[in-house]
PLY file of the C-alpha trace (Angstrom):
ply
format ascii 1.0
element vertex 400
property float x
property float y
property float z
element edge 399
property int vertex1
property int vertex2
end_header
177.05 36.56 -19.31
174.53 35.33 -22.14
174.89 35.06 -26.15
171.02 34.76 -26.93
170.43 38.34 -26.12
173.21 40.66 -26.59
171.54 43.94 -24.70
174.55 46.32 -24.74
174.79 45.68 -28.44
170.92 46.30 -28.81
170.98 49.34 -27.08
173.96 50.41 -29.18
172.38 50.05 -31.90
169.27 51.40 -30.45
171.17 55.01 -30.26
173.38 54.06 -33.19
169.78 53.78 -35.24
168.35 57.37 -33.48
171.66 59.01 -34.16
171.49 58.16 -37.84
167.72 59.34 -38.36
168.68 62.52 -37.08
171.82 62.86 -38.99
169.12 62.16 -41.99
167.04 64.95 -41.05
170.12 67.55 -40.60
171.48 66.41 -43.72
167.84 67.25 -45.54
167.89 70.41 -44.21
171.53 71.26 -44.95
170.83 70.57 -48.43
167.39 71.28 -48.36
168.14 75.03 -46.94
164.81 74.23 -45.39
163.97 73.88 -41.73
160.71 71.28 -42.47
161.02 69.27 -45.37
158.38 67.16 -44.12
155.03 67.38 -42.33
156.46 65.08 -39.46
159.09 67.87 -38.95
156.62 70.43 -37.65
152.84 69.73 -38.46
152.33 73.28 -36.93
154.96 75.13 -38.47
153.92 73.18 -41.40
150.40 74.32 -42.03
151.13 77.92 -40.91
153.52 78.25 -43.15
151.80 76.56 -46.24
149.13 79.06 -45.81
151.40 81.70 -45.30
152.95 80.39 -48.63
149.46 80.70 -50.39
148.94 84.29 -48.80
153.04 85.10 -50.72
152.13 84.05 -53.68
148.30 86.11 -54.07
150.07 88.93 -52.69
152.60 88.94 -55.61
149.72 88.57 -57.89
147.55 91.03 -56.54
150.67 93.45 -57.09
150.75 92.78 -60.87
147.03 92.62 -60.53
147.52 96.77 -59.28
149.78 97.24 -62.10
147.97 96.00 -65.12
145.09 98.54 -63.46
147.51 101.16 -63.75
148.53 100.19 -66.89
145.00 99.99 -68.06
144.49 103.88 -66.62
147.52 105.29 -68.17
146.16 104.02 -71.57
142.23 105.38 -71.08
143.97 108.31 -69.60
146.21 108.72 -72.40
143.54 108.80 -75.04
141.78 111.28 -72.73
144.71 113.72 -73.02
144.30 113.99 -76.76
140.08 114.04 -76.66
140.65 117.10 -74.37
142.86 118.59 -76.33
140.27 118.38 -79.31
137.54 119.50 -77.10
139.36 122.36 -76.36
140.05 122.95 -80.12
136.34 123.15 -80.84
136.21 125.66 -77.73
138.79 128.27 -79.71
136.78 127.00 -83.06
133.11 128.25 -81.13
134.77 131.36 -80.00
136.20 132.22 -83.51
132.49 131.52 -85.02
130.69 133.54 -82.74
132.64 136.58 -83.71
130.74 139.01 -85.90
133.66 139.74 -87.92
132.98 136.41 -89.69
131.19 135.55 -92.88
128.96 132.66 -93.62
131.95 130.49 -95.61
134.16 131.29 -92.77
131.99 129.72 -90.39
130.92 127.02 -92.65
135.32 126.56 -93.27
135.15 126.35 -89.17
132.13 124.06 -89.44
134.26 121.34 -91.25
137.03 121.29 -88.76
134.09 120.90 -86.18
132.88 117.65 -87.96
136.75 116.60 -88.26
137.46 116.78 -84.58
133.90 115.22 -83.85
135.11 112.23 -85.80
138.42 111.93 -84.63
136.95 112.09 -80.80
134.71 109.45 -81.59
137.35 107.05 -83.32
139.59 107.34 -80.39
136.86 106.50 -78.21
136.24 103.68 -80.17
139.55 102.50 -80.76
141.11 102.83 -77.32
141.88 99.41 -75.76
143.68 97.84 -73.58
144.58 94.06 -74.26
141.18 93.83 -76.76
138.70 95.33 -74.36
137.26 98.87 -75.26
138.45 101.69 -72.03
136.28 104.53 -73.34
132.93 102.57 -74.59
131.14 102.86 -71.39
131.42 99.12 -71.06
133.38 99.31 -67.26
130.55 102.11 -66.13
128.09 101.12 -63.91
124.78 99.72 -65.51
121.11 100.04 -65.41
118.31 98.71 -66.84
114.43 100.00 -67.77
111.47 98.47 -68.46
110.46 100.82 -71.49
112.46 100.19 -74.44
112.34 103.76 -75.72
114.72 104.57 -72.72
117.87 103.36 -71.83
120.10 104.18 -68.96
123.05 106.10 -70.36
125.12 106.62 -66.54
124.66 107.92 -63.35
127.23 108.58 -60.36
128.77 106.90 -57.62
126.42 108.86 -55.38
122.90 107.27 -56.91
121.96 104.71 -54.63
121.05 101.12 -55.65
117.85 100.13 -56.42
114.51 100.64 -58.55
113.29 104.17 -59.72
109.50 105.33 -60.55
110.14 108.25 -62.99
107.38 110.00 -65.63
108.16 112.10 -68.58
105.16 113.68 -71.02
104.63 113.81 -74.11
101.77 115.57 -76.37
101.51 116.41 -80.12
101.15 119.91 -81.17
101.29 121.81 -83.92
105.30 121.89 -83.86
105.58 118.30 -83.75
105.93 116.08 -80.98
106.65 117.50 -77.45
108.55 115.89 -74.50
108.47 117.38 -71.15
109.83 116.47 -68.07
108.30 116.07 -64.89
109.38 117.75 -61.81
109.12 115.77 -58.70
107.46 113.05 -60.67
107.51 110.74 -58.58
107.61 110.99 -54.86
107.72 107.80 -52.54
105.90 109.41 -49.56
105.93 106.82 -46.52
102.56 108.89 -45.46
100.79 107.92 -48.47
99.89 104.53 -47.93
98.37 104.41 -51.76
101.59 105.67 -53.52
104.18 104.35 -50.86
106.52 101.23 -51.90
109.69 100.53 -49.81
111.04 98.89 -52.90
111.19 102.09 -54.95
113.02 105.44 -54.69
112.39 108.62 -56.72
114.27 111.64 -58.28
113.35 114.49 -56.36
113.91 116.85 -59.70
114.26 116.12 -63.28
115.87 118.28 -65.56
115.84 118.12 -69.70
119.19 118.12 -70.86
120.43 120.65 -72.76
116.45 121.76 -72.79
113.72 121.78 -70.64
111.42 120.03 -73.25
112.44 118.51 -76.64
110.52 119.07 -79.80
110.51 116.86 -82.83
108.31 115.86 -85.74
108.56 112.52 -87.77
110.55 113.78 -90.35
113.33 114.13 -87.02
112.39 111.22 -85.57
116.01 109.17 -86.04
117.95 109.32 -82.72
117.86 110.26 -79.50
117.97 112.81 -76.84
118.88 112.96 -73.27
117.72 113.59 -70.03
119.37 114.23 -66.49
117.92 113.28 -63.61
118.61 114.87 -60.44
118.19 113.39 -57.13
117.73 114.21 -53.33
121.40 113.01 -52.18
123.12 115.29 -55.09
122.88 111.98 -57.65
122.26 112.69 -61.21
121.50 109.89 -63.58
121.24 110.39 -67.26
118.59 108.59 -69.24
119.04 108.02 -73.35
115.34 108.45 -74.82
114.31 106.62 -78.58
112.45 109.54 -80.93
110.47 106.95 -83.12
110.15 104.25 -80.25
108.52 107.66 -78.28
106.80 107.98 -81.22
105.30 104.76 -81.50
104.45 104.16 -78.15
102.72 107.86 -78.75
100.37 106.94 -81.44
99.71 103.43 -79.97
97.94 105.21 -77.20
95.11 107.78 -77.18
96.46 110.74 -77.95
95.80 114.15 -76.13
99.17 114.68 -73.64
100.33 111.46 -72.14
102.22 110.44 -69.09
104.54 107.74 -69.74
105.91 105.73 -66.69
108.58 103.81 -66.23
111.35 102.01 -63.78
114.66 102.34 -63.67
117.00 99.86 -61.92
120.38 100.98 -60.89
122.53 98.44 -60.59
125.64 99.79 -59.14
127.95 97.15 -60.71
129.79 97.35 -63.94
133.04 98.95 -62.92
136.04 97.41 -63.34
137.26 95.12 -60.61
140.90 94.85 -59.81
141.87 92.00 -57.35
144.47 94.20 -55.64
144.43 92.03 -52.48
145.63 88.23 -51.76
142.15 87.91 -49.99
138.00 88.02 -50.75
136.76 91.11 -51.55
140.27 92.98 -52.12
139.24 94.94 -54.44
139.00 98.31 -55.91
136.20 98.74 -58.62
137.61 101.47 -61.17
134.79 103.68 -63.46
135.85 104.48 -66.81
132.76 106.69 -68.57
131.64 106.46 -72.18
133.19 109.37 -74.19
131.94 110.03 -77.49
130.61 113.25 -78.99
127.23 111.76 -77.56
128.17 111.43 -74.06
130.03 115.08 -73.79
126.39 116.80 -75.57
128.70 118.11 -78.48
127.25 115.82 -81.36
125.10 118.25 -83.01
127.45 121.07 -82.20
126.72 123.37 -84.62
128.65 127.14 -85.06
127.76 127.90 -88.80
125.41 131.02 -87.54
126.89 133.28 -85.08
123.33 132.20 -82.60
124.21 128.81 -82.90
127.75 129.42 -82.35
127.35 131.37 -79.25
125.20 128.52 -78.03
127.74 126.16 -78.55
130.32 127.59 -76.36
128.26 126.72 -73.54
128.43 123.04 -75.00
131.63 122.89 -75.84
132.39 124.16 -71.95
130.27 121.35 -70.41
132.41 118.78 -72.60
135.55 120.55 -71.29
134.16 120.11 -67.65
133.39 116.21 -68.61
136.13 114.96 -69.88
138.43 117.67 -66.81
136.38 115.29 -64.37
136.88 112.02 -66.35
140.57 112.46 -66.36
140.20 113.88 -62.41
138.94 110.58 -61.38
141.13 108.25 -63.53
144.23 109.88 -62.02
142.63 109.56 -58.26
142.36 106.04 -59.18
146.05 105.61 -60.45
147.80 107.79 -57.63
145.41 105.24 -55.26
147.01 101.98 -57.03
150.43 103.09 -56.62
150.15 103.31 -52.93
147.94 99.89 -53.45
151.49 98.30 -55.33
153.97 100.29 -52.23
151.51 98.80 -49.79
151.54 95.40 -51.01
155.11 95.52 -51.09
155.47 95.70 -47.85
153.12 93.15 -46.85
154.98 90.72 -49.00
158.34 91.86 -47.82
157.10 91.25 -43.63
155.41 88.35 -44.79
157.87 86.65 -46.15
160.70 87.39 -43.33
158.01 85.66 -41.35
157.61 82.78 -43.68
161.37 82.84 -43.78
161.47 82.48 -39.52
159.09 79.34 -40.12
160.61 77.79 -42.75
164.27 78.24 -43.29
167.38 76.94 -41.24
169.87 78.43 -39.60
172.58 76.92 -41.24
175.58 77.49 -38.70
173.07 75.68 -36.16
172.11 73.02 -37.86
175.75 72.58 -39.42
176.78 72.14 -35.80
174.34 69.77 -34.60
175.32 68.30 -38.19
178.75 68.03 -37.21
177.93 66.63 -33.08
175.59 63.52 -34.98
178.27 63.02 -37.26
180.58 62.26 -34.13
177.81 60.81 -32.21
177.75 58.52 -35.08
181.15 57.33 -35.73
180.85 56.47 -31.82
177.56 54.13 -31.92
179.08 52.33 -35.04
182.73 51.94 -32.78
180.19 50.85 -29.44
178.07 48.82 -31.60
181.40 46.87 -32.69
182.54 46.17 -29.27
179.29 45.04 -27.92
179.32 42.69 -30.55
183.02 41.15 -29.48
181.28 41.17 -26.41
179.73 37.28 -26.32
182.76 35.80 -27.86
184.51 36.36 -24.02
182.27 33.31 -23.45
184.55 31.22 -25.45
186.86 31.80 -22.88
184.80 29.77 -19.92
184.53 26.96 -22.31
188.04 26.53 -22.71
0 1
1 2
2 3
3 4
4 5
5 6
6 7
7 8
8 9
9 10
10 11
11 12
12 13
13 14
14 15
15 16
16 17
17 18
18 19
19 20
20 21
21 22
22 23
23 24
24 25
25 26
26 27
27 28
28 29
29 30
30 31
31 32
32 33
33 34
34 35
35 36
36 37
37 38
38 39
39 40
40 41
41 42
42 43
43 44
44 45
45 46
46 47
47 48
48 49
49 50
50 51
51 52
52 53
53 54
54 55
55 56
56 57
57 58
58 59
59 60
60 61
61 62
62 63
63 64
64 65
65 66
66 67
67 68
68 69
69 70
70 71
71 72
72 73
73 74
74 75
75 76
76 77
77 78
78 79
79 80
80 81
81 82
82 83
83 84
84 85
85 86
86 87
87 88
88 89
89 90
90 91
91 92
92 93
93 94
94 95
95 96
96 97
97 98
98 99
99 100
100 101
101 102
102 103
103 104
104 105
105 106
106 107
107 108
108 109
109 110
110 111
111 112
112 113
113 114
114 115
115 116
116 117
117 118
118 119
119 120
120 121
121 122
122 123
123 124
124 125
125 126
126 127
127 128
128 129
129 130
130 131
131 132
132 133
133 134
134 135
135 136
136 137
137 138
138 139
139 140
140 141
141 142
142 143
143 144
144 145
145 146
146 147
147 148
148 149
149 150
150 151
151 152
152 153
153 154
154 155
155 156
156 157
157 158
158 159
159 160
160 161
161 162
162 163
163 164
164 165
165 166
166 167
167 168
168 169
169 170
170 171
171 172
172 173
173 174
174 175
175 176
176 177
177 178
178 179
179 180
180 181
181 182
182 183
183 184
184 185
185 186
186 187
187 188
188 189
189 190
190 191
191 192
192 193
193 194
194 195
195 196
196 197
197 198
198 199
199 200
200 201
201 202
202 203
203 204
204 205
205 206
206 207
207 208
208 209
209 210
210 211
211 212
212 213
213 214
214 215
215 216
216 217
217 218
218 219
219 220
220 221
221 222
222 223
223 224
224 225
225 226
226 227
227 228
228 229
229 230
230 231
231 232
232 233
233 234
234 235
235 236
236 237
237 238
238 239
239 240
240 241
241 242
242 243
243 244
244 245
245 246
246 247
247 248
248 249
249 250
250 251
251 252
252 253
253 254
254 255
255 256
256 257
257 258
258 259
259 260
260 261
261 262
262 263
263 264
264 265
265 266
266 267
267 268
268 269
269 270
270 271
271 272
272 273
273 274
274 275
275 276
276 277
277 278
278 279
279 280
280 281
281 282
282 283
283 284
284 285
285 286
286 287
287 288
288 289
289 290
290 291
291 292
292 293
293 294
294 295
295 296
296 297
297 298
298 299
299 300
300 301
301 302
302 303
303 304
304 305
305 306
306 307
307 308
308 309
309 310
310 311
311 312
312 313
313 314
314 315
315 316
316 317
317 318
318 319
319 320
320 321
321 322
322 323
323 324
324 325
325 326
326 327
327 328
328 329
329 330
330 331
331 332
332 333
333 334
334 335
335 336
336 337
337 338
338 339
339 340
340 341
341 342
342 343
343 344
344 345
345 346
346 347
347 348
348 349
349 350
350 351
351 352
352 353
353 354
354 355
355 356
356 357
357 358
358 359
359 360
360 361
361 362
362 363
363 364
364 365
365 366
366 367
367 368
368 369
369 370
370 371
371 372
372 373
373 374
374 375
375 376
376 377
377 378
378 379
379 380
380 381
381 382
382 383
383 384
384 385
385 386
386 387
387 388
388 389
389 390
390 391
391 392
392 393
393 394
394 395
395 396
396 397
397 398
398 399
């Protein structure tokens, strides 16, 4: 027997002390509802989970990510509705003109609705927005870019593929004025013409004036613009926005005689829309929303105060029809896709977070037993502890 070192009461207290850090822990995770509180815990389980955590928490914001795109759809969609509606209104309206039966102050009564549903397209168009930002102003189209400042890239379609354009368009000045022409097969990118060929550039295998084949103007017309459509190889069309008096000036800067003006045209492919409909990079789904104005659907000048001119403009007021049918077509692909993007994502975050939950939270009837065992364990090492402390006074005894 010693008293300098009591050993039975250091190893009581020994498993007293490890008893009582583990009734610590159980009682942080009774309370905490949480399985690791700390890294120490599980450094594993603790990392996985954090990152799983991270992975919750984008996936819940991707989802209201997908609904504030479907919100912004409904809206451009919306606005659609009532532009088609007018659109179709001008239809009946081109019909009625182009009736003989009608007089010139019936068509010219006909001709003032025409100019009141023109402006009324073009102030919803305008107007439509969605949290400040303009839907229908061609800003979330894709872009491109010239190097002629007379032309301007007005759209093309998903199908155009990216990169830089050689295209040509002629001009001469007659009698009539000034006339624009455009050039089929312009431009060809022939790898077996080692003068011509650039890997850099692609062409448009046809070019087509829209609504003409060749545009006529004098100075007196030379405010504004006209359009034409470029159509390519891979069935891409890309619509280019030409300047009268920059045409002009760019005309008489030159020699005269009939001209070939060349120019690029980069296509960009960016400008959509991007919705972050994923936790992850690159999640995304880029949404196209078209300019629509009475510009964009070729009914701007529409015109039905002669029975020619109204029969004429049926064919326009058709093509708008078919615009803004295909507009709407697309916008509603897009919204029937982020629905199933928002379902989708809700299960993801459901499975994900019954898997966080496996990581992360207790059982409590397990741990309330173990809870309940340290809690006995306990009471025990503090009663052991106790007696192994008597334990050195039975030394007295041999001293007696």
């Amino acid at each position: 027997m010693n008293v300098n070192y009591n050993l039975t009461a250091i190893r009581a207290n020994d498993c007293l002390n490890r008893t009582d850090n583990s009734l610590s822990v159980s009682m942080g995770r009774l309370s905490s509802g949480y399985k690791i509180n700390k890294a120490k815990d599980n450094p594993s389980g603790m990392a996985i989970s954090k990152k799983m955590h991270a992975q919750l928490r984008g996936l819940k914001r991707a989802n209201q990510s997908a609904s504030d795109g479907i919100s912004v759809i409904e809206t451009a969609e919306g606005a659609l509705t009532e532009i088609q509606e007018m659109v179709q209104r001008l239809n009946e309206l081109a019909i009625q003109s182009a009736n003989g039966t009608n007089s010139d102050g019936d068509r010219l009564a006909i001709q003032e609705e025409v100019e009141q549903l023109q402006a009324e397209i073009n102030r919803i168009a305008e107007n439509t927005d969605f949290n400040g930002t303009s839907l229908l102003s061609g800003g979330f189209d894709l872009k491109g870019y010239t190097n002629n400042l007379a032309v301007k890239v007005e759209t093309y379609t998903d199908e155009t593929p990216v990169g830089f354009y050689k295209m040509e368009l002629q001009i001469e000045k007659t009698t009539d004025g000034y006339k624009v022409s455009s050039l089929k097969d312009s431009y060809k990118n022939d790898p077996s013409d080692p003068t011509t060929y650039d890997p850099n550039y692609k062409f448009a295998q046809g070019i087509i004036a829209y609504p003409e084949n060749e545009v006529t103007f004098t100075d007196h017309d030379s405010i504004g613009d006209f359009t034409v459509k470029y159509v390519g190889d891979d069935s891409f069309s890309m619509t280019l926005v030409y300047d009268k008096a920059n045409l002009i000036k760019q005309y008489d800067d030159a020699v005269g005689g009939l001209q070939t003006i060349k120019y690029e045209v980069e296509a960009t492919g960016i400008g959509a829309m991007t919705l972050q409909i994923g936790a992850n990079e690159d999640q995304i789904l880029e949404v196209r929303i078209p300019s629509i104005s009475t510009k964009t659907l070729g009914i701007r000048d529409l015109d039905l105060t002669t029975e020619e001119t109204a029969t004429a403009g049926i064919k326009l007021v058709d093509e708008a029809l078919s615009l803004v049918s295909a507009a709407r077509s697309r916008l509603g692909a897009y919204e029937n896709r982020l629905e199933h993007t928002v379902s989708s994502l809700n299960i993801t975050s459901e499975n994900m977070t019954a898997a966080y939950s496996r990581i992360m939270d207790v059982d409590m009837a397990e741990e309330m037993t173990d809870y309940t065992t340290l809690q006995v364990l306990s009471q025990a090492g503090t009663s052991m502890l106790a007696q192994a402390n008597q334990r050195p006074q039975q030394v007295l005894q041999l001293l007696q």
